[in-house]
N, C-alpha and C positions, 0 to 999 in steps of 0.2 A: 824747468817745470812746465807742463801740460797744462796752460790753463781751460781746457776745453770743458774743463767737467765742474757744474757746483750743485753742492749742495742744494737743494730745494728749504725754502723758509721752514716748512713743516719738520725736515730732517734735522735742521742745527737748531728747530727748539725740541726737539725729539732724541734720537738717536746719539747726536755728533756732541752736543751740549750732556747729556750722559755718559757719554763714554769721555767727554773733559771732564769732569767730575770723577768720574771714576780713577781717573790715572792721577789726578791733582792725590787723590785719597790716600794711593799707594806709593806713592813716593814718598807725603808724609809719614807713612807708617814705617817705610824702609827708613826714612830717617831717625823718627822715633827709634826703632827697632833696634840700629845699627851707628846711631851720634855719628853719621858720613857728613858731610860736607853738603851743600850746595851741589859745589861741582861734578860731583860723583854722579850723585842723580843725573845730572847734567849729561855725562860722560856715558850713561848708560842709556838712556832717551836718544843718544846718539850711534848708539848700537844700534838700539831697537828701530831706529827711522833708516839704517841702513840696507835691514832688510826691508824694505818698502821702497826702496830709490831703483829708478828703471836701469835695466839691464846698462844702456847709454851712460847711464850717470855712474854708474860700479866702474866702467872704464872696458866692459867686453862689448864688441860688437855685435 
């Protein structure tokens, strides 16, 4: 991982801290929604961080 980049104090009580709350939100409701697992949610936060992982990291050059 690139640690070149951070958040500014202003953005993780701003932006980055809302947008964890928001995703905390809808995983409980997929839960609720769908009686899944833990894991699943898990499983699927793991999709979704996939696409985000740099080209290097996918395994293309």
């Amino acid at each position: 991982m690139n640690n070149s980049y951070s958040f500014s104090n202003d953005q993780m009580n701003g932006i980055v801290e809302d947008t964890y709350a928001k995703i905390i939100k809808e995983c409980e409701n997929l839960k609720k929604n769908t009686n899944c697992p833990n894991e699943q949610v898990v499983a699927l936060l793991s999709v979704i961080a996939s696409n985000f992982a740099t080209t290097t990291e996918k395994g293309v050059n």
